[in-house]
N, C-alpha and C positions, 0 to 999 in steps of 0.2 A: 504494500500500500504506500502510494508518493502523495504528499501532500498536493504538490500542483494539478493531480491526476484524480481525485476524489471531490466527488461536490455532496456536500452536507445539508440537511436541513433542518434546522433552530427551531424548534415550536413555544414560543414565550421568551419578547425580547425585555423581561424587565431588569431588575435588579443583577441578575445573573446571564440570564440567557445572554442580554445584549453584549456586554462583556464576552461572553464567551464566544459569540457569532464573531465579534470582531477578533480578537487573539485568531481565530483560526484562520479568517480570511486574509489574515498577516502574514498570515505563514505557507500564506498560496494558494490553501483551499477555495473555491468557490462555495458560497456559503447562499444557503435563501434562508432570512429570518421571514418568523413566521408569527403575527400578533392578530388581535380578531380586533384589537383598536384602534379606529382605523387613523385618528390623530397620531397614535404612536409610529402606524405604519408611514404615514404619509412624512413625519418629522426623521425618520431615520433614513428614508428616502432619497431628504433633501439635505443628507450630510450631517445632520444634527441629532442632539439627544434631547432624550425627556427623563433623565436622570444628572445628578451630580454624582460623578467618579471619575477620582485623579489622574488624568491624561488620555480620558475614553471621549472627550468630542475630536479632539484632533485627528485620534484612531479611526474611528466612527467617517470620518468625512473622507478619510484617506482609503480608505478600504472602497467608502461608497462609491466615491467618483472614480475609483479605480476600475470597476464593477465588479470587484471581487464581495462585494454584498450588497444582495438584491434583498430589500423589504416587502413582502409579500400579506396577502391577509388570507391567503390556505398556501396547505404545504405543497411541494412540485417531489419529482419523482428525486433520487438523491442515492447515494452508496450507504451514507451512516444518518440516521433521525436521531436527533436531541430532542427529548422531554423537558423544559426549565420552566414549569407553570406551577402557579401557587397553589399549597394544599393547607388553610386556613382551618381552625377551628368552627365547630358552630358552638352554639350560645349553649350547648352545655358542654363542653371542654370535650366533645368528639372530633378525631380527626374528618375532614371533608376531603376525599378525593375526586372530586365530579370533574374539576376540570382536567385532571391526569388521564383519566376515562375518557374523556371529551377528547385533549390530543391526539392520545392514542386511537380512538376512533377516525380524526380527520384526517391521519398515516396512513389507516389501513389500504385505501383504495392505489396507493402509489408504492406499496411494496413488490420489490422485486426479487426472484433468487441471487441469494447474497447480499443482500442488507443486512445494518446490525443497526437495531435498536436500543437506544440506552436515556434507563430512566437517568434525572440527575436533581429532579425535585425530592425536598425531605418527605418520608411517605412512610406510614408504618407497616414493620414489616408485613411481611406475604400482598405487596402492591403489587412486585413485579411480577410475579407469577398472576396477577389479576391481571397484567397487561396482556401478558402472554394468552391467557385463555381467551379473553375477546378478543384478539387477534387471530387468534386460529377460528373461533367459530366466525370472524368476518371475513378470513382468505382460506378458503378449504382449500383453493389449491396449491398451497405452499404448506411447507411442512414446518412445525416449530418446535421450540426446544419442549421437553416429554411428548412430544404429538407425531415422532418422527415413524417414518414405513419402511424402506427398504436402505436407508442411510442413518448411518452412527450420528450424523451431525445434520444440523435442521438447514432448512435453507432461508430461513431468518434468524441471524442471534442475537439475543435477548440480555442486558446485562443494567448491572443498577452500580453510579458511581455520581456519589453525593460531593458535591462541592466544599470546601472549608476553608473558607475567605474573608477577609476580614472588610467593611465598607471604607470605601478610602485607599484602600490598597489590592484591591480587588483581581487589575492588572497583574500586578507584582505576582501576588499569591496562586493566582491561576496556574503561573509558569514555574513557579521555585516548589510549592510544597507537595509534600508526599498524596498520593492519590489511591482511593481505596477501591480496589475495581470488583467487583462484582457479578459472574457470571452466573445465568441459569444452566449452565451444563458447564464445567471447565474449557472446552472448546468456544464457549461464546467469554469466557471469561479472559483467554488467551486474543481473541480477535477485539476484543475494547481495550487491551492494554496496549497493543501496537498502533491501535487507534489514539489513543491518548500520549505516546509518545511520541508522537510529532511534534507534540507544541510544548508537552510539559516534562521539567527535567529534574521535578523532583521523581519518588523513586514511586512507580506502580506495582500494588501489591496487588496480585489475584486472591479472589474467593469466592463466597459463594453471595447469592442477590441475597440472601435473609441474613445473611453474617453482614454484608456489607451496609444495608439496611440500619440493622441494629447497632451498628460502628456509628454511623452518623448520629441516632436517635444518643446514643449512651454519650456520645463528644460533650456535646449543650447539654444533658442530663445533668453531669458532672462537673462542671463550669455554673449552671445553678443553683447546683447543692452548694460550694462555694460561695458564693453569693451570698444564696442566703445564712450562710453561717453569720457573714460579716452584716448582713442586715438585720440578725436578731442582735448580735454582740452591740451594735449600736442603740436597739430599745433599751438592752438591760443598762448602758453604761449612760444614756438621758435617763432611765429609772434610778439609779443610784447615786447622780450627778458628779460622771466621771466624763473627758474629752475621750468620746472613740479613737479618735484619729490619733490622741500621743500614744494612749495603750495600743493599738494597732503597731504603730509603728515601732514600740519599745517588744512587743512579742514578737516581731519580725526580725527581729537581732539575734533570737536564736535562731542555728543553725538547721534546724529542718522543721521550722517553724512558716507559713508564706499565706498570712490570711489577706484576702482579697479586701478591697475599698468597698463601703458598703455605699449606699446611693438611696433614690424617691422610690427604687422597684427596678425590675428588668424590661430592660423593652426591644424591639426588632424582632423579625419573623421568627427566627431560632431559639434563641435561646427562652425567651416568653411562650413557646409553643411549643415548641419538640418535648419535651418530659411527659406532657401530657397523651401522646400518643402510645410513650411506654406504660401508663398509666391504666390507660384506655386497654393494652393489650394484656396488660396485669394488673386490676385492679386489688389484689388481694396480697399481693408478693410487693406492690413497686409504693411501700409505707415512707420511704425515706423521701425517697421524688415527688410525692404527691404533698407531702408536710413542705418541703423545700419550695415548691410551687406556691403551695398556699402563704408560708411567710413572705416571699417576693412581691406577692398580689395583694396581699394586706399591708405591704409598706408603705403603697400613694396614700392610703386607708389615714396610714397615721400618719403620714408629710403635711394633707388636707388638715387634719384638726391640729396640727401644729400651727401652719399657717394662719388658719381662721381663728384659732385663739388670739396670736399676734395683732393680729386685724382689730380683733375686738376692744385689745388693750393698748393699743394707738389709734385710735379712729381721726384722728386729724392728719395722719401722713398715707401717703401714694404711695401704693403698692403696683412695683417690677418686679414681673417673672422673667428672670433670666433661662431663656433657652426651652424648648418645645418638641426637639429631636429627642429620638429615643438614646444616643450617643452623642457623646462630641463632634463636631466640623463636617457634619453629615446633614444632608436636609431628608434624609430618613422620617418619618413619622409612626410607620410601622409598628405597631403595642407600644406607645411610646409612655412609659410611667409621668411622666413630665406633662404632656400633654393631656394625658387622663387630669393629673391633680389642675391643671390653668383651666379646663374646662370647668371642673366642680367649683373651683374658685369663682369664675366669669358667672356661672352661673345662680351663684347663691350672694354674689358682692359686685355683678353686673359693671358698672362703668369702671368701677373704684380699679379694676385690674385692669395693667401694661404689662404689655409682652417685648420682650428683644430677642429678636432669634436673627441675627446675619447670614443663617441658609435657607430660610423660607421667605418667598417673593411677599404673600399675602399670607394672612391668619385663614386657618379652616373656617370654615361657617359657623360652626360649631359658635367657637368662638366671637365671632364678628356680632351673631344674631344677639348672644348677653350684651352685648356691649363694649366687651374687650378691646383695644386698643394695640398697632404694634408699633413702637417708636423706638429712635435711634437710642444706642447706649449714652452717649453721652449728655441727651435729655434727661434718663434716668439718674444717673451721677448726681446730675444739679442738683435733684429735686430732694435729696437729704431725707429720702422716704424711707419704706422698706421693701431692701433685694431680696428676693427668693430665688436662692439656687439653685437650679434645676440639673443644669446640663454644665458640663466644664470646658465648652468648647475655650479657645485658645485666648479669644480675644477678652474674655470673662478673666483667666485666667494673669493676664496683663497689667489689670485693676489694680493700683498704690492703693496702700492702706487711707494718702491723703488723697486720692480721687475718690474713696466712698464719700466724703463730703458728710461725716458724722451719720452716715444712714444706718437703719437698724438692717442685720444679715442674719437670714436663717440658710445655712449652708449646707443642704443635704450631698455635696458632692468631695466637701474640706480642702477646698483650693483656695480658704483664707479663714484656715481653724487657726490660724497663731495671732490675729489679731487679737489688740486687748477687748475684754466681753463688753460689751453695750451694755444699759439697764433692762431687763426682760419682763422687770413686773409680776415675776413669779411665773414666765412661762418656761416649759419646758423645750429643749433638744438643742441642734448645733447651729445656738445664737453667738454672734460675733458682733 
């Protein structure tokens, strides 16, 4: 397989897929992404993106006009199909996979002998083997992996290889980190690792789709259980009136000691979602991830009545929320704990809330319909109000103790826990 020589096709250019469409057509592939949006299709079209990621519009424009990637709104026929579409929660913490069923349905009528399909969206285990069975009962006459007749190897392979990328560096990571491949038969597992080494140089490990499956689900499981260690350790040391962040940092001096910075909650697709799917597939066995879950989701819980107590006990100063992304220097919103708490805020204290967030153009609706406001940082500074902070993007991070301008800080992120305390009037948590 030459890279110059195989033409690919992307099914979901967001977060991920887009990124991925482009690295490949980089690297010579012909690529058709595939979006059912037709603004998405029509702006990746025209050279541009509808995402912020560190050095993907240049990419984006140079592959386009090159015509090494064509934006489409159904797939075309192709050597290897990409799956990169969201599998969302519904409102009782079930995985949804309608639209991975939906891809993979709009693939079927364009498979050919020797294609290789490969999931790369997060999906609890036994997805892939679901792709696989609606794909055979929609092309009888192609053979697939367990479906095969008179050949050891199917004449579509089948494989799951979940992405682990960080926002913001998305590019970078694509290329450098290790890749967990996942075949439904070792033979389909062998033909996605040669596939995946064209572009990427970290190292490809074969196994099996449910092994590789559950690799991804247990990654962010584990990252926040974590998490939330450091998000209960911050209740009890506001309950006992101790600073999280110096005991954090004074337990981190021992040597196999490494607790994580606690925050408002978790937010972005992953790690706010995926636990919940192993949860979902074990509810009886998966006690830890489910408790971990639940402390992460009750932390906006208590950031909100931190806040709104503050509020109640200065009612003469303006309140800025600092930052609305689910992460720093990301215009992300994705389960964004931040976002959760400025909405319950906007909603229950209407005008009285300002928002600054420098990677969002406009405020949600959400937001806008209470009343909420988004103005520049350094309007906030003036106003000698109180900062709520949310998010630690960089420019937050910049802030002199003399540009707070005497304002009151409740710091949920501790990117200026060493300032001297303000008065808090008997409230609780990490008031600066």
């Amino acid at each position: 397989m030459r890279r110059k020589d195989i033409r690919v096709c992307v099914v979901g250019l967001g977060y991920i897929g887009l990124p991925t469409a482009a690295l490949i057509a980089s690297r010579g592939a012909t690529v058709v992404g595939v979006d059912i949006d037709d603004e998405v299709v029509a702006t990746i079209a025209d050279g541009r993106i509808h995402i912020a990621e560190a050095d993907l519009d240049g990419l984006v424009q140079k592959v386009v006009f090159s015509k090494k990637l064509l934006a489409r709104n159904t797939p075309e026929q192709a050597d290897v199909f990409m799956i990169a579409v969201p599998t969302p929660l519904s409102g009782n913490k079930k995985p949804v996979i309608d639209h991975v069923l939906a891809a993979a349905e709009s693939i079927a009528a364009h498979l050919t002998k020797g294609n290789l399909v490969i999931l790369e969206s997060t999906s609890p285990v036994g997805t892939t083997e679901q792709i696989c069975d609606l794909l055979a009962e929609l092309r009888s006459d192609l053979t697939f992996p367990g479906y095969e007749t008179d050949s050891d190897e199917p004449d579509v392979s089948i494989a799951y290889c979940p992405e682990r990328v960080l926002p913001g560096r998305i590019l970078i990571e694509l290329v450098q980190n290790d890749r967990c491949v996942g075949g439904m038969t070792p033979g389909c597992a062998v033909k996605a690792r040669n596939f995946y080494e064209l572009f990427v140089r970290g190292k490809c490990i074969e196994t099996t789709a449910r092994t590789a499956e559950m690799v991804k689900l247990t990654e962010n499981a584990f990252r926040d259980t974590n998490i939330a260690f450091a998000n209960e350790l911050s209740l009890i040391c506001d309950h006992v009136g101790i600073d999280a962040w110096e005991v954090i940092e004074l337990a981190n001096r021992h040597p196999r000691v490494e607790i994580l910075k606690p925050g408002p909650g978790v937010g972005g697709h992953c790690i706010a979602v995926d636990p919940w799917f192993i949860v979902d597939a074990a509810p009886h066995q998966a006690r830890l991830i489910r408790t971990s879950r639940e402390v992460n989701d009750s932390k906006a819980d208590y950031v909100f009545s931190r806040v709104r107590a503050l509020i109640d006990s200065y009612p003469e100063r303006k309140v800025t929320c600092l930052g609305i992304t689910f992460k720093a220097n990301v215009d992300d919103l994705r389960e964004s704990p931040a976002l959760e708490i400025v909405e319950r805020l906007a909603k229950s204290c209407g005008s009285l809330i300002q928002v600054v967030e420098p990677f969002v153009e406009d405020l949600p609706q959400a937001l806008a319909r209470h009343g909420a406001r988004k103005i520049e940082l350094d309007e906030a500074l003036d106003q000698s109000g109180i900062l709520v902070v949310l998010v630690d993007h960089d420019a937050f991070r910049r802030v002199s103790t003399a540009r707070r301008n005497g304002a009151i800080v409740y710091d949920t992120r501790g990117i200026w826990q060493h300032t001297p305390p303000a008065p808090t009037r008997g409230i609780a948590g990490q008031l600066a």
